[in-house]
Structure formats: structure tokens, C-alpha cells
mmCIF file of the C-alpha atoms, coordinates in Angstrom:
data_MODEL
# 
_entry.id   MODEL 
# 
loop_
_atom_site.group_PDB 
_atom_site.id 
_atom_site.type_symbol 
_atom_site.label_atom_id 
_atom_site.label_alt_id 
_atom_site.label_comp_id 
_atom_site.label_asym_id 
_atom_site.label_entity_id 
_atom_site.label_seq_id 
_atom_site.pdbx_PDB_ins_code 
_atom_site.Cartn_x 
_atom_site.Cartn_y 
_atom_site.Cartn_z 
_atom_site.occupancy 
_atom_site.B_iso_or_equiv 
_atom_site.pdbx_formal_charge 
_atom_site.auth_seq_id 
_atom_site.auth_comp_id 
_atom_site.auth_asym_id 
_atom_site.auth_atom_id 
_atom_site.pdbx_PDB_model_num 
ATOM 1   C CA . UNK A 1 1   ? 87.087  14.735 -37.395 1.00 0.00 ? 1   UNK A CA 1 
ATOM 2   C CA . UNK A 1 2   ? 86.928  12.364 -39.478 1.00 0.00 ? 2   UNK A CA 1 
ATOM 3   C CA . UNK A 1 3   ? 83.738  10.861 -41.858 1.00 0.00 ? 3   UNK A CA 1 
ATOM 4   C CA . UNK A 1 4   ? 83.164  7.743  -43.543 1.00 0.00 ? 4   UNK A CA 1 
ATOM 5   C CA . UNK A 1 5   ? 79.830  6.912  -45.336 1.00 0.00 ? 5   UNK A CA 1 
ATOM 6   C CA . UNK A 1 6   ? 79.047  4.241  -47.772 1.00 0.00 ? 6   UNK A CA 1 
ATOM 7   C CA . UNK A 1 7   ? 77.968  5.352  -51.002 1.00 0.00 ? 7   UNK A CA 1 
ATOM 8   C CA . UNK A 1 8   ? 74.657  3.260  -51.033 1.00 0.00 ? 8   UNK A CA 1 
ATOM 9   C CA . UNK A 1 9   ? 73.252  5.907  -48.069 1.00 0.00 ? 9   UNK A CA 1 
ATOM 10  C CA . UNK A 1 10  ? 69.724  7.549  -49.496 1.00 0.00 ? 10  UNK A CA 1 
ATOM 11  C CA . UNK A 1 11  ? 67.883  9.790  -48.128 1.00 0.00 ? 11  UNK A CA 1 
ATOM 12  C CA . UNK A 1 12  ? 64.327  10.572 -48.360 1.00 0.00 ? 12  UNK A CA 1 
ATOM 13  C CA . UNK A 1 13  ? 64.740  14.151 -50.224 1.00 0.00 ? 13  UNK A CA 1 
ATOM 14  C CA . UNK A 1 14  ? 67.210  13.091 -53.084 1.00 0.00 ? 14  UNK A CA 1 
ATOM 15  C CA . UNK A 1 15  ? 69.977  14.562 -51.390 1.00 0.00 ? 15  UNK A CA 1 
ATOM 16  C CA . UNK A 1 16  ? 73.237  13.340 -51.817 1.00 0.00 ? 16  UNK A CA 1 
ATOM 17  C CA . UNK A 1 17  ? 75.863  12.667 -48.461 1.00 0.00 ? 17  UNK A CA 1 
ATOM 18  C CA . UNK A 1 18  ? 77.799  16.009 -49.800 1.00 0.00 ? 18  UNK A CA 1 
ATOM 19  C CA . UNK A 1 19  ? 74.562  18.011 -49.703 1.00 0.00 ? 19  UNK A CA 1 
ATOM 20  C CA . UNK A 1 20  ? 73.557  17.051 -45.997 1.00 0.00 ? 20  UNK A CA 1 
ATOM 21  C CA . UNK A 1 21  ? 77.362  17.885 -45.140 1.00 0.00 ? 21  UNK A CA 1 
ATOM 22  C CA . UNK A 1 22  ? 77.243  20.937 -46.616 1.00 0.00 ? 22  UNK A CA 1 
ATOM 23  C CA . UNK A 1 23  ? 73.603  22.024 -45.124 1.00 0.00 ? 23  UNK A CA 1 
ATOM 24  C CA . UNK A 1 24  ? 75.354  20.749 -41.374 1.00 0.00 ? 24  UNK A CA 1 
ATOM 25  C CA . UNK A 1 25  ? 78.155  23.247 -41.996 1.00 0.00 ? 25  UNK A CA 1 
ATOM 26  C CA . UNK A 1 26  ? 76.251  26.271 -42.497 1.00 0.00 ? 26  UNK A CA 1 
ATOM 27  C CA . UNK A 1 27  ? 73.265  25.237 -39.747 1.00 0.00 ? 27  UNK A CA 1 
ATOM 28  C CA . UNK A 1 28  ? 76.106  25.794 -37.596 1.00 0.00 ? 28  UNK A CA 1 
ATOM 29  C CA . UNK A 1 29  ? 78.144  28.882 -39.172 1.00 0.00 ? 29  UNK A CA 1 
ATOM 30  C CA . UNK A 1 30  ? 80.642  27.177 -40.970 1.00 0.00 ? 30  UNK A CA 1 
ATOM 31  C CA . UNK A 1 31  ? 81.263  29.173 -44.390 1.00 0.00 ? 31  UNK A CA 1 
ATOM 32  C CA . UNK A 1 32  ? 83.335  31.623 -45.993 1.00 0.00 ? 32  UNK A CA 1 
ATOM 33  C CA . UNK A 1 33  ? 86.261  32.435 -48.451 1.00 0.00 ? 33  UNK A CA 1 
ATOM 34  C CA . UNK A 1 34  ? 89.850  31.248 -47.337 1.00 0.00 ? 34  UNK A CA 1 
ATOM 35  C CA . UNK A 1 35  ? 90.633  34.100 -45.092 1.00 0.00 ? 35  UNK A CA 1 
ATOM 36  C CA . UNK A 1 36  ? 87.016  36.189 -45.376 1.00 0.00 ? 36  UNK A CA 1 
ATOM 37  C CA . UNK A 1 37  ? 85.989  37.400 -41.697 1.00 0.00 ? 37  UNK A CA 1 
ATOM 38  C CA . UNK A 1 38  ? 83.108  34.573 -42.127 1.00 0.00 ? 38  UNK A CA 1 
ATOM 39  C CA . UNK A 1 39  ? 85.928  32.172 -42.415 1.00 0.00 ? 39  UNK A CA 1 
ATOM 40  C CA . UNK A 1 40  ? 88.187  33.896 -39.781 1.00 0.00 ? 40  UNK A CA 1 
ATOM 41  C CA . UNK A 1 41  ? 85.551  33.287 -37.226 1.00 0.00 ? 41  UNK A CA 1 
ATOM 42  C CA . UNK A 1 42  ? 85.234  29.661 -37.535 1.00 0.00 ? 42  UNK A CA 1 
ATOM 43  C CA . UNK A 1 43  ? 88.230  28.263 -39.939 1.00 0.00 ? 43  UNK A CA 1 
ATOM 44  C CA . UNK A 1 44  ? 87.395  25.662 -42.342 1.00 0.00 ? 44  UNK A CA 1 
ATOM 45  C CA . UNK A 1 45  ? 89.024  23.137 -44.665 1.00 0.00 ? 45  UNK A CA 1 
ATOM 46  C CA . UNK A 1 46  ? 86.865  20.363 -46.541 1.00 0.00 ? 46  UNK A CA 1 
ATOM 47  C CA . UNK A 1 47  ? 88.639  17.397 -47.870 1.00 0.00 ? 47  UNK A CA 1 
ATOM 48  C CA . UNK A 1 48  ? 87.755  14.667 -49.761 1.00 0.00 ? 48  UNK A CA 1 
ATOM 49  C CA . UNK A 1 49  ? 89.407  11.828 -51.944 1.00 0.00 ? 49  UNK A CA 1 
ATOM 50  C CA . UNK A 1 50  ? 87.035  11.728 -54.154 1.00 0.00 ? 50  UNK A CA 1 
ATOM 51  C CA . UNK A 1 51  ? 87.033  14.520 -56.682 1.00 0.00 ? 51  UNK A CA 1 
ATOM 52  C CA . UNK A 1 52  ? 83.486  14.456 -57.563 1.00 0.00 ? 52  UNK A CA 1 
ATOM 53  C CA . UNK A 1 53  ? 82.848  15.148 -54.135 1.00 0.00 ? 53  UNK A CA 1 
ATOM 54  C CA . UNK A 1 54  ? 84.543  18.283 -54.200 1.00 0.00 ? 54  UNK A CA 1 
ATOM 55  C CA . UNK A 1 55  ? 83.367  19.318 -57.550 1.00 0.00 ? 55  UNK A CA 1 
ATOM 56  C CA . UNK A 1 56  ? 80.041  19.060 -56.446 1.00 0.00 ? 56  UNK A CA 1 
ATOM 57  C CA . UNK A 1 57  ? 80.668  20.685 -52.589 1.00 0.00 ? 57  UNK A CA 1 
ATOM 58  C CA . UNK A 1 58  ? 81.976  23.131 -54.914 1.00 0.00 ? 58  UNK A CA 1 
ATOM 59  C CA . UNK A 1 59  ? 78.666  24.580 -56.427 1.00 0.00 ? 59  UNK A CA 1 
ATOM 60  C CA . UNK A 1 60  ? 77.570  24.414 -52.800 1.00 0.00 ? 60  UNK A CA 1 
ATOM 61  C CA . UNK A 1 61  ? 79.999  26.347 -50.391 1.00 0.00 ? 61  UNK A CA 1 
ATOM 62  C CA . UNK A 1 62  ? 82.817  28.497 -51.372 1.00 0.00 ? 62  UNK A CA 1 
ATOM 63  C CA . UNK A 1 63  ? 84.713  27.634 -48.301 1.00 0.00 ? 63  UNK A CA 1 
ATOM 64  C CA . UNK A 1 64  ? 88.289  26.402 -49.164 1.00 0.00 ? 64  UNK A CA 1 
ATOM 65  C CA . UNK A 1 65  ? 88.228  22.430 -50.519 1.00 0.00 ? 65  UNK A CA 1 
ATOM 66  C CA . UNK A 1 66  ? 91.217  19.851 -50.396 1.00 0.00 ? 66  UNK A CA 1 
ATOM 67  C CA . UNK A 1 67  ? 91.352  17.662 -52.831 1.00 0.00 ? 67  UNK A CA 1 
ATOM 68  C CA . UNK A 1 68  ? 93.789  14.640 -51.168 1.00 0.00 ? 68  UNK A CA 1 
ATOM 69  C CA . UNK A 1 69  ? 95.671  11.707 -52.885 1.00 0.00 ? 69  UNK A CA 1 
ATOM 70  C CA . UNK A 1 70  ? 96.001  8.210  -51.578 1.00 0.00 ? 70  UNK A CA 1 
ATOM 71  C CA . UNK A 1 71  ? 98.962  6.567  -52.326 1.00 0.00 ? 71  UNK A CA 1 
ATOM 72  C CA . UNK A 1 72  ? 100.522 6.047  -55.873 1.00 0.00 ? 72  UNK A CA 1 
ATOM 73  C CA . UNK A 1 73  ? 98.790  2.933  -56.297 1.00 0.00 ? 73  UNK A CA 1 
ATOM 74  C CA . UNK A 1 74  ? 95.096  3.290  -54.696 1.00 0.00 ? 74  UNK A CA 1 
ATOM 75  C CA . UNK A 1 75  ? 92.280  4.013  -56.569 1.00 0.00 ? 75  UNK A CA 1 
ATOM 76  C CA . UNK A 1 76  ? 90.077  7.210  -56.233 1.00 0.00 ? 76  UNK A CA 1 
ATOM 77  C CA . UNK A 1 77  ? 86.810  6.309  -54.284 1.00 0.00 ? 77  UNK A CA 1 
ATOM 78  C CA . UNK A 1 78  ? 84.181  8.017  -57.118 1.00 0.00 ? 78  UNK A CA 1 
ATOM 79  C CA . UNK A 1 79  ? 86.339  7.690  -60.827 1.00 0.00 ? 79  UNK A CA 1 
ATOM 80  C CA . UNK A 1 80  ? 88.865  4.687  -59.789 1.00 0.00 ? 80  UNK A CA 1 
ATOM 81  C CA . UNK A 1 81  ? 91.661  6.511  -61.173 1.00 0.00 ? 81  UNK A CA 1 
ATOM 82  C CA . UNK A 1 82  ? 95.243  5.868  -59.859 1.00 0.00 ? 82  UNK A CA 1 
ATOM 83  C CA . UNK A 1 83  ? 96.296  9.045  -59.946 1.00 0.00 ? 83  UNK A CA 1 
ATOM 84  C CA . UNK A 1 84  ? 100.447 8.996  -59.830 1.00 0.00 ? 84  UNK A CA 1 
ATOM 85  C CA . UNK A 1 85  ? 100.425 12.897 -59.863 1.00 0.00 ? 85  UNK A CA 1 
ATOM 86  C CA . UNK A 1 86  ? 98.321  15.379 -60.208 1.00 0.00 ? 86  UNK A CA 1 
ATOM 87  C CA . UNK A 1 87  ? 98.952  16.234 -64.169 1.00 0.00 ? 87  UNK A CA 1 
ATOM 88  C CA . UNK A 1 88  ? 97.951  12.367 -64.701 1.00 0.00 ? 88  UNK A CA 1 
ATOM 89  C CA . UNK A 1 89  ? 94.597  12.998 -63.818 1.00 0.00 ? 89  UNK A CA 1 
ATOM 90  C CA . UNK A 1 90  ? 91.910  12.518 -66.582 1.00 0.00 ? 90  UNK A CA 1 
ATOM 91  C CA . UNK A 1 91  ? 91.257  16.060 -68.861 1.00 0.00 ? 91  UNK A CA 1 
ATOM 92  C CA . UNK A 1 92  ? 87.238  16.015 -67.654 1.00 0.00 ? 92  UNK A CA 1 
ATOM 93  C CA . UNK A 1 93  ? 88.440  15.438 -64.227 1.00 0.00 ? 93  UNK A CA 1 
ATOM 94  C CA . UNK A 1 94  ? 91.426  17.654 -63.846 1.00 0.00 ? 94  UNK A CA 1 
ATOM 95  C CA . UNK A 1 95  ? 89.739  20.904 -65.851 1.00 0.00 ? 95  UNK A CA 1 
ATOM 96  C CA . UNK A 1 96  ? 86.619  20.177 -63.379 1.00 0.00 ? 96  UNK A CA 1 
ATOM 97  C CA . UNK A 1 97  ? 88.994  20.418 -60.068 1.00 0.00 ? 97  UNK A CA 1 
ATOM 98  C CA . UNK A 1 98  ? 91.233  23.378 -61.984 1.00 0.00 ? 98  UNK A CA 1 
ATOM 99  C CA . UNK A 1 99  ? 87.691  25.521 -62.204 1.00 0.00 ? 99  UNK A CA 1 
ATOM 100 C CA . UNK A 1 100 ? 86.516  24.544 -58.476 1.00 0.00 ? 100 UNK A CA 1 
ATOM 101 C CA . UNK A 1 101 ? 89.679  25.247 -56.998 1.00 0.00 ? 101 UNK A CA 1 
ATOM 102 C CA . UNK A 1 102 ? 89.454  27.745 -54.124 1.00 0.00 ? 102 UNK A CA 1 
ATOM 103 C CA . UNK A 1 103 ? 91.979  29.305 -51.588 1.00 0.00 ? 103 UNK A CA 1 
# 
């Protein structure tokens, strides 16, 4: 599945496109530790290229997050970093993704 939004979407409540995701996913079971038996039952992976995205997804699910990079020249969607490999990323950035890692 794949989802693409544009980042000028609003809703009504103040809710952010990461928050209605996340609220989708558990209307419908989706949660869970990599490998919990909540996760066993109905496997999931959420991946983003933007890394604020995960951060915050983060504070909202604690099912396993992928944090993908474009090629060595494209931009990040949220911080437009080119990020050539992962140690390149920026020190605010890369601690942030090092504490919300999971699985």
C-alpha cells in the first residue's frame, strides 16, 4: 500500500496526516512491538521518508518504524537534507531517530 498526501492537508481537529494514520491503524487492530503476539496477529511495518514523520508516529505507536532513504542526491521531504549515509544526518535529527528507533 502505498500513501501520498500533500503537506498542506488540515483537518478540522488539529491533527496532523501522521495522527489520523496512526488512529486508522489501531481502529482496525494494527499495533504492537516487533514480534509481540499483538504484532504477530496482524504484522506491521511503518515507513516514511521523512524523519519527522517517524519521530512523531513514534510517541504514537510502538509498532516497528522504517525510516527509508531516497537516493544519494534527493532531498528528505520534512528537513531537505541529502542524506549520503546515515552518519551524515544532522546531530538533532539523527539523536531524535537513534531514541525512536524500534525493532
Amino acid at each position: 500500500m502505498s500513501l501520498y498526501y500533500f503537506h498542506q492537508v488540515k483537518w478540522a481537529d488539529g491533527k496532523k496526516f501522521e495522527d489520523k494514520f496512526v488512529d486508522t491503524l489501531l481502529k482496525y487492530g494494527y499495533k504492537g512491538q516487533y514480534m509481540s503476539e499483538n504484532w504477530l496477529k496482524q504484522p506491521l511495518f511503518i515507513q516514511s521518508f521523512a524523519p519527522t514523520s517517524i519521530v512523531h508516529v513514534s510517541d504514537l505507536i510502538d509498532s516497528p518504524k522504517v525510516f527509508l532513504i531516497d537516493g544519494i542526491t534527493v532531498r528528505t521531504q520534512d528537513t531537505n537534507q541529502v542524506l549520503m549515509f546515515c552518519n551524515n544526518l544532522s546531530p538533532i535529527c539523527s539523536n531524535a531517530m537513534k531514541e525512536k528507533q524500534s525493532g
